[in-house]
C-alpha positions as CSV (number, residue, x, y, z in Angstrom):
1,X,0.0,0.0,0.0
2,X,1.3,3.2,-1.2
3,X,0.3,7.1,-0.7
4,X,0.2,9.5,-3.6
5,X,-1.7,12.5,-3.9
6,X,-3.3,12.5,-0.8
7,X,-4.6,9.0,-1.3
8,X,-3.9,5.4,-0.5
9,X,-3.1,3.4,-3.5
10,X,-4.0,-0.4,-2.7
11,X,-3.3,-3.6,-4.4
12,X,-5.7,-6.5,-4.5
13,X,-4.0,-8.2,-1.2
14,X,-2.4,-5.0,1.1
15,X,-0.9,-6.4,4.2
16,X,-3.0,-4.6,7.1
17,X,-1.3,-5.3,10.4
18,X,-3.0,-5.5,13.4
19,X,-3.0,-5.8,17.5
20,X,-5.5,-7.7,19.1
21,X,-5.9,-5.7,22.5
22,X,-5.8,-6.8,25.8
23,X,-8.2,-8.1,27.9
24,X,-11.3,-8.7,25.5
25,X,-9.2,-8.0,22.5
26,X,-8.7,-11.3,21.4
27,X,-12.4,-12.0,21.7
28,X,-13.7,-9.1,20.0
29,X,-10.9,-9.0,17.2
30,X,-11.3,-12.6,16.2
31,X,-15.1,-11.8,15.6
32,X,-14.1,-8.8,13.8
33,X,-11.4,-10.3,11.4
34,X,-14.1,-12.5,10.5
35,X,-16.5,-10.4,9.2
36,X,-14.0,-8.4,7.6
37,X,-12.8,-11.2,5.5
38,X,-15.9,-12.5,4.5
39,X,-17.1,-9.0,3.3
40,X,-14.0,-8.6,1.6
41,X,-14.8,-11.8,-0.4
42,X,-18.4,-11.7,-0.6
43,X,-18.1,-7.8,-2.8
44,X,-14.7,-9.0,-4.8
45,X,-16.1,-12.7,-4.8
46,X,-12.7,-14.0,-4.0
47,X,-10.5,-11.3,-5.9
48,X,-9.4,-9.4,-3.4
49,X,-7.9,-10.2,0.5
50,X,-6.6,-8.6,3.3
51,X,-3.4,-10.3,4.5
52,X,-3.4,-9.7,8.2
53,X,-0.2,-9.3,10.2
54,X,0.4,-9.4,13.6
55,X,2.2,-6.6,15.3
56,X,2.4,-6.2,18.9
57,X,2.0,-3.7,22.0
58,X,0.4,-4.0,25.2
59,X,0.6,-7.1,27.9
60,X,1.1,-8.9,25.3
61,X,4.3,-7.5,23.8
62,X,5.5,-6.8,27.4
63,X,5.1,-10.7,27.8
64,X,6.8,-11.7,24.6
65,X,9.6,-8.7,24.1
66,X,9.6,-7.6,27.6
67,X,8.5,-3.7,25.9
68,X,5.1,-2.5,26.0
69,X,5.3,-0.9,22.3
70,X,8.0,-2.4,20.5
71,X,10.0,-0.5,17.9
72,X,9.0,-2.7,15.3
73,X,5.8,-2.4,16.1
74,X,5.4,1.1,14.6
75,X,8.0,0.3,12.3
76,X,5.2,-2.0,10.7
77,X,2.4,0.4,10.9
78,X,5.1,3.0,8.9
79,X,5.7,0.6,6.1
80,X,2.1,-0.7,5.5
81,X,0.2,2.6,6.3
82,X,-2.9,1.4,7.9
83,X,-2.9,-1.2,10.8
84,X,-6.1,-1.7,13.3
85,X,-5.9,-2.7,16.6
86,X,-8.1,-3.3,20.3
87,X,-8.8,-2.1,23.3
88,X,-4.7,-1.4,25.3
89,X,-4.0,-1.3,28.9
90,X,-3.0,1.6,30.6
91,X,-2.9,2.0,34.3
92,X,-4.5,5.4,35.7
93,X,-1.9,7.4,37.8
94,X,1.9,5.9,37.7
95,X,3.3,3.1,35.6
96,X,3.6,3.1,31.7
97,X,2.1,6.6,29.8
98,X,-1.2,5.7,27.9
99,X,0.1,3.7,24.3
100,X,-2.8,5.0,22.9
101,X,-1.4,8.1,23.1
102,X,2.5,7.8,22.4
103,X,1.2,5.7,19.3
104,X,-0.7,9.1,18.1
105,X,2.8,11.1,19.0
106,X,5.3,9.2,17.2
107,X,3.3,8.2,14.2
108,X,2.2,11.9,14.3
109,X,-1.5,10.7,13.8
110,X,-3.4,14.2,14.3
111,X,-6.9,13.5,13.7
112,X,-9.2,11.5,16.3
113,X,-11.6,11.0,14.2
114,X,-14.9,9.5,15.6
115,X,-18.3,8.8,13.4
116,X,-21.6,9.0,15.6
117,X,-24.8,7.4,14.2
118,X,-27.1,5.7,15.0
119,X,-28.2,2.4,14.0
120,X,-32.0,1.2,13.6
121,X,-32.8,-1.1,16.9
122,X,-30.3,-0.4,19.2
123,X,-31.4,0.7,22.6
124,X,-31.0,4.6,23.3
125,X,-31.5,6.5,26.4
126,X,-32.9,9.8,24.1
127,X,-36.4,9.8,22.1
128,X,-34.9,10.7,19.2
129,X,-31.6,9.3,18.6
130,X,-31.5,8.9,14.5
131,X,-31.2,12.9,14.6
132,X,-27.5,12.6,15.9
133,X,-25.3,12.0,12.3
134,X,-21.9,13.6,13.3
135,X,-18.4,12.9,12.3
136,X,-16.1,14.4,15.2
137,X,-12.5,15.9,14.1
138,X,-10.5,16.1,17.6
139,X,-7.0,17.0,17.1
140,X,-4.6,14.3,18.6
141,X,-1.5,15.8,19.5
142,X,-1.6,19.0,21.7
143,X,-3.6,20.4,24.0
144,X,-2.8,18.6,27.9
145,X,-3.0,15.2,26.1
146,X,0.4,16.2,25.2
147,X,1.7,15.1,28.6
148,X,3.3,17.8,30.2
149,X,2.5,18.0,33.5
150,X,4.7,18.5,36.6
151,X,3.9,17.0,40.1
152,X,2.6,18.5,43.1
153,X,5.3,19.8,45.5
154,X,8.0,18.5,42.7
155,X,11.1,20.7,42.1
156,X,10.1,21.3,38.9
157,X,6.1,22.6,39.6
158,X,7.7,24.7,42.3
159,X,10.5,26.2,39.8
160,X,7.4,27.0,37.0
161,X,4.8,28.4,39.9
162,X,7.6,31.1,41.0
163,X,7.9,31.8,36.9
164,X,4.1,32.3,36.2
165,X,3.7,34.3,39.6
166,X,6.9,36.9,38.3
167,X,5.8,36.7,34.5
168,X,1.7,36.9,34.7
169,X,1.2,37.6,39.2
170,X,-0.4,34.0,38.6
171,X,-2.5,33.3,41.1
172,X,-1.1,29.4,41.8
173,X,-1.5,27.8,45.2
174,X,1.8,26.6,47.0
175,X,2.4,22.9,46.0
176,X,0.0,22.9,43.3
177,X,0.6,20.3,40.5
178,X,1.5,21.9,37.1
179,X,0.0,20.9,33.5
180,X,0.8,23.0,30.2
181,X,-1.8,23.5,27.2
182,X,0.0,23.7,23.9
183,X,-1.8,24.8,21.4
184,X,-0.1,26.1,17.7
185,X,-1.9,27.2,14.5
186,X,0.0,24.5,12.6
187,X,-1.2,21.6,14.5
188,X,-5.0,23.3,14.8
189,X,-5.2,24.1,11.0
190,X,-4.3,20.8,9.4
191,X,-6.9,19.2,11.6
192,X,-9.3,21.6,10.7
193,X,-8.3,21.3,6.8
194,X,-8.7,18.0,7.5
195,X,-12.4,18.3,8.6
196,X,-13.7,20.6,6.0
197,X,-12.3,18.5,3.2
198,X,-14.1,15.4,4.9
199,X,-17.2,17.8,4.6
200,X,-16.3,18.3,1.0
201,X,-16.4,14.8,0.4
202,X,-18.8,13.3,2.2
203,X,-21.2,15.9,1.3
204,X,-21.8,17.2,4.4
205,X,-23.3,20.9,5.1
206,X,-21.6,22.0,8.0
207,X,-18.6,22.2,9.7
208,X,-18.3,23.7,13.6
209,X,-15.4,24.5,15.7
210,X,-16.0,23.7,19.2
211,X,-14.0,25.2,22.0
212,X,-13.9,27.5,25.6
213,X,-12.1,30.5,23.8
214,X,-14.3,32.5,26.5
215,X,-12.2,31.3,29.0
216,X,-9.2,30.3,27.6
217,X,-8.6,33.0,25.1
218,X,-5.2,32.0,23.5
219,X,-5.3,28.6,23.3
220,X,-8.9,27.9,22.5
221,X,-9.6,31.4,21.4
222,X,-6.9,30.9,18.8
223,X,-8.2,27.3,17.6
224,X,-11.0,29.1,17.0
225,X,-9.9,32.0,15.2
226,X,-7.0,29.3,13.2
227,X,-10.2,27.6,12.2
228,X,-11.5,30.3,10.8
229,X,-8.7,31.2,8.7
230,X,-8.0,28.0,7.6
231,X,-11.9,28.4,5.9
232,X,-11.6,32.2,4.2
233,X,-7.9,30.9,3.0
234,X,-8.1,27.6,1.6
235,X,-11.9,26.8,1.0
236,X,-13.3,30.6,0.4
237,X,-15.0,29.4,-2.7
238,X,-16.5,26.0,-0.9
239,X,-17.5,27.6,2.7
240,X,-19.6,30.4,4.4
241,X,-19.5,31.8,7.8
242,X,-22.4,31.1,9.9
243,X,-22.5,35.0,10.3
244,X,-22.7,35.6,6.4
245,X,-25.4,33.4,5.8
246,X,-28.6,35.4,4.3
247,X,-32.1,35.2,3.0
248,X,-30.5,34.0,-0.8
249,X,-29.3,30.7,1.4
250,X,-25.6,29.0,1.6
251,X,-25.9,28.7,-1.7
252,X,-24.9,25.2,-1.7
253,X,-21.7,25.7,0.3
254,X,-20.7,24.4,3.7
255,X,-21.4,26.5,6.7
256,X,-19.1,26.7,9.0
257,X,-19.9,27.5,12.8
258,X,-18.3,27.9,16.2
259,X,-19.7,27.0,19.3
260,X,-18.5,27.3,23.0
261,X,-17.9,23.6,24.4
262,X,-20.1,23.7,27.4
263,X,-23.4,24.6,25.5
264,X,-22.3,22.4,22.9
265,X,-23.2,19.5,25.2
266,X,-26.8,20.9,25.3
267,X,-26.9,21.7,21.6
268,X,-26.2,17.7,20.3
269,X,-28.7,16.8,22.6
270,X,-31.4,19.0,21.7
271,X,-30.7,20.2,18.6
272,X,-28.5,17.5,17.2
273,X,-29.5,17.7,13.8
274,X,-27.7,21.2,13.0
275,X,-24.7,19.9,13.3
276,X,-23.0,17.1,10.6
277,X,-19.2,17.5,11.3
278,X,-17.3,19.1,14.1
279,X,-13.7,20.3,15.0
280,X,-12.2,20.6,18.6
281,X,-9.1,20.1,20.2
282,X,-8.1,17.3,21.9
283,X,-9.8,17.4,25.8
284,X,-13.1,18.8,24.5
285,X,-12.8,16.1,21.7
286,X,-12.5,13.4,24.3
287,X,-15.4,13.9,26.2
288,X,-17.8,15.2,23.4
289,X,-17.3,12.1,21.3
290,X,-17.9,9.7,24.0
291,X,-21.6,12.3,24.8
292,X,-22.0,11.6,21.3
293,X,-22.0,8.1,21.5
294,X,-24.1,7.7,24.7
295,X,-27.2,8.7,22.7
296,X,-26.2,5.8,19.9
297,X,-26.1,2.7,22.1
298,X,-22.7,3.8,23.6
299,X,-19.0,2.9,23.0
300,X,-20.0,-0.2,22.1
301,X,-21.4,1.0,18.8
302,X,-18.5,3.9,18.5
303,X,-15.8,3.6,16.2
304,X,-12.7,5.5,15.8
305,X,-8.7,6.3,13.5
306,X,-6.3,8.1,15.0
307,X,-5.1,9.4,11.4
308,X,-1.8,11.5,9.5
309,X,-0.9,12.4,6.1
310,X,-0.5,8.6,5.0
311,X,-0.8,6.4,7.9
312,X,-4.1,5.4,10.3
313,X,-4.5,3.7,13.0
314,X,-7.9,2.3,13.6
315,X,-9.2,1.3,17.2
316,X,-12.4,0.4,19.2
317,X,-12.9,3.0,21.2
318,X,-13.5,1.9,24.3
319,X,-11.5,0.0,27.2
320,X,-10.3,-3.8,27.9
321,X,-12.6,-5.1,30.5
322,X,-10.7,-7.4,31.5
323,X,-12.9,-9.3,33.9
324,X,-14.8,-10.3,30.1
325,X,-11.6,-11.3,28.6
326,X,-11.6,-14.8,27.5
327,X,-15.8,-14.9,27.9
328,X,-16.8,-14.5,24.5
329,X,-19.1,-12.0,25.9
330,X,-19.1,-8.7,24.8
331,X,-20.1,-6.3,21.5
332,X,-17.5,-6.5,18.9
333,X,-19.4,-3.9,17.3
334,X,-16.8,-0.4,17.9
335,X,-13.4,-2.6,15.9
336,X,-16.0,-4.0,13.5
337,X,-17.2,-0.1,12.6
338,X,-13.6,0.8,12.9
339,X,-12.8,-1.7,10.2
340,X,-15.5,0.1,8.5
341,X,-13.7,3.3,8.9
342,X,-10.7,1.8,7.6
343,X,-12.1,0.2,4.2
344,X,-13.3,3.4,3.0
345,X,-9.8,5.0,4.2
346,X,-8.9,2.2,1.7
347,X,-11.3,3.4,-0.9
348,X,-12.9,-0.4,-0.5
349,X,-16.5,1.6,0.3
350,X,-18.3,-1.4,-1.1
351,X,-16.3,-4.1,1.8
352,X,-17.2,-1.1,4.3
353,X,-21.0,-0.5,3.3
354,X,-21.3,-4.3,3.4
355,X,-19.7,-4.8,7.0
356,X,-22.6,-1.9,7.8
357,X,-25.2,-4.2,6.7
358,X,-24.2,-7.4,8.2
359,X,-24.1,-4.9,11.4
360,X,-27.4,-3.7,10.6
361,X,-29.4,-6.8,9.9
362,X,-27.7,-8.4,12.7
363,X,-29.4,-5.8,15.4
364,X,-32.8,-5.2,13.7
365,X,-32.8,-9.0,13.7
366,X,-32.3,-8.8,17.5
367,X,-29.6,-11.0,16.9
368,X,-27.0,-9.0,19.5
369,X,-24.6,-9.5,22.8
370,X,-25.8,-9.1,26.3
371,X,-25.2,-5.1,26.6
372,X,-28.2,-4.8,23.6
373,X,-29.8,-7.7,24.0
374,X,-30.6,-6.4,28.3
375,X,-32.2,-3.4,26.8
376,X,-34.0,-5.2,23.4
377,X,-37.0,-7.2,24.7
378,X,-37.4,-10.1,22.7
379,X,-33.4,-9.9,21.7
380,X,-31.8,-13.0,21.2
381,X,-28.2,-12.7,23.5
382,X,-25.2,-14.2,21.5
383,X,-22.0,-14.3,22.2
384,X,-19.2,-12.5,20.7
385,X,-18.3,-15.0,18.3
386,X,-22.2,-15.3,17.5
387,X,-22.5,-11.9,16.9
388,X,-20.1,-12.0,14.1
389,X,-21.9,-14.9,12.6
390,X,-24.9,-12.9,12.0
391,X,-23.6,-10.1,10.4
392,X,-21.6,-12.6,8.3
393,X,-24.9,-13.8,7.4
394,X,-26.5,-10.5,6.9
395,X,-24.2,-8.5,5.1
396,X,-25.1,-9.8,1.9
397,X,-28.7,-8.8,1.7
398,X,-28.3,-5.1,1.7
């Protein structure tokens, strides 16, 4: 698999590596993989294939190499461009720094990108849930997910309090802990290129930039105002302010909006429908997309890429559970949408709109794992492996 242009060039057979996850990774990726292959032959009808190769991180490369992310793990993902992977371990507080994380630093993967919809028969805790249709651009990199952060009573938080208190008269209480927001218009703008474009191509009429530049006026403020920019200099003949729009209409072109992160909250869940793709930086990101996805049947029906300029990383988005690991319990739903992500990264839209199918038919079937099936009366509860043999069996009758 190659990149030229701005686009993946794929042969017939691309080697896509991959890393199980811990805890109920193996369970949830084994379903996964097959689906994936048996859409993959079902819309070639045996032409094409995905070889699959193993790459580690996680318990299980600390087990077998005695490192948590091996070099040649991302040495792998380098090469071969797209790799998708399961749930990794990371412990809160000390101990190793999140993987999911470092993965996004080294291979400079910018874009969190996160698709929330909802699909026809899954329980929702909202009266209305088929109005949320986002696609949710959080930048990756900066912001206080960038890991600098200095401990309380530490030499080093002590040395930076006394420099904010003579630079800014700081108001910082003794002992205090220290974390630093970066924020630069490089890193904001190309994930904000990168979500109108998406709007572009998808088809999608807005785009909205989501921050607390009230509060936090040059960090924020300026991802907001970088956003802006980014709009009147590079797609001026494909977008309109929110502020421009008048009676004539947008004219066909796609609106683009700002809104402060606290009231956005309110806003996607009662007036979800105004808004198709969104743009934030990283913390905001975090907790809007999983809000997003508690209205859709939750994390178990979220999927997610961490994604550059020619490499992706695909992931379920939510955590190990480890006391289901080995139980062939739980939804393999979030990596099997990931993988969905990931074919039309591809350009394979056919192998992805099939996976969407099988996933489709499986639930209004009431064909699902225990987290649906609790909530679905009348639901038939399979396992995880079950699961994946009935979209297998539905995704060829879309």
């Amino acid at each position: 698999m190659t990149w030229h242009d701005g686009k993946y060039v794929v042969a017939d057979d691309p080697i896509v590596p991959f890393i199980e996850g811990d805890g109920i990774g193996p369970d949830i990726w084994n379903a996964a993989r097959r689906v994936f292959d048996a859409a993959v032959h079902h819309t070639s009808h045996g032409t094409r294939r995905i070889v699959w190769q193993e790459i580690l991180a996680g318990e299980k490369a600390q087990r077998e190499t005695g490192e948590w992310l091996p070099a040649a793990t991302l040495d792998a993902i380098k090469q071969h461009r797209l790799a998708i992977k399961g749930p990794l371990t990371t412990p809160v507080g000390g101990g190793i720094r999140s993987l999911n994380v470092a993965m996004r630093h080294v291979l400079d993967l910018y874009a969190c990108v996160r698709p929330v919809r909802y699909y026809a028969g899954v329980p929702s805790p909202v009266r209305e849930p088929e109005k949320l249709d986002v696609v949710i651009f959080r930048e990756n990199i900066e912001d206080v997910y960038a890991g600098i952060e200095y401990e309380a009573g530490s030499e080093h938080a002590t040395k930076l309090r006394e420099l904010l208190i003579e630079w800014s008269d700081a108001h910082i209480a003794e002992g205090a802990a220290i974390g630093i927001k970066p924020m630069s218009a490089t890193n904001s703008k190309r994930l904000v290129r990168r979500a109108i474009q998406y709007a572009i191509d998808r088809g999608r009429p807005s785009v909205t930039l989501v921050h607390k530049g009230n509060i936090m006026k040059f960090t924020e403020g300026a991802f907001r105002d970088w956003g802006y920019e980014v709009a009147r200099e590079v797609f001026a003949d494909v977008t309109i302010l929110e502020n421009e729009v008048g009676n004539e209409g947008v004219g066909g072109r796609i609106i683009v909006k700002d809104r402060i992160a606290d009231a956005m909250f309110q806003q996607v869940l009662l007036r979800p429908a105004e808004y198709s793709v969104i743009a934030t930086p990283n913390l905001n990101g975090d907790y809007l997309s999983d809000a997003c996805a508690a209205q859709v049947g939750g994390l178990g029906m979220a999927p997610g890429a961490n994604i550059g300029d020619g490499v992706a990383l695909f992931e379920a988005t939510h955590g190990t559970a480890p006391k289901y690991a080995g139980q062939d319990k739980v939804n393999p739903a979030s990596v099997m949408l990931s993988g969905v992500m990931m074919f039309e990264e591809m350009g394979w839209d056919d192998v992805a709109a099939a996976v969407v199918t099988g996933i489709e038919g499986a639930i209004q079937a009431g064909t699902v794992t225990y987290d649906l099936a609790r909530q679905m009366p009348g639901a038939t509860k399979v396992p995880t492996s079950g699961f994946a043999d009935a979209v297998i069996e539905h995704l060829s009758k879309g």
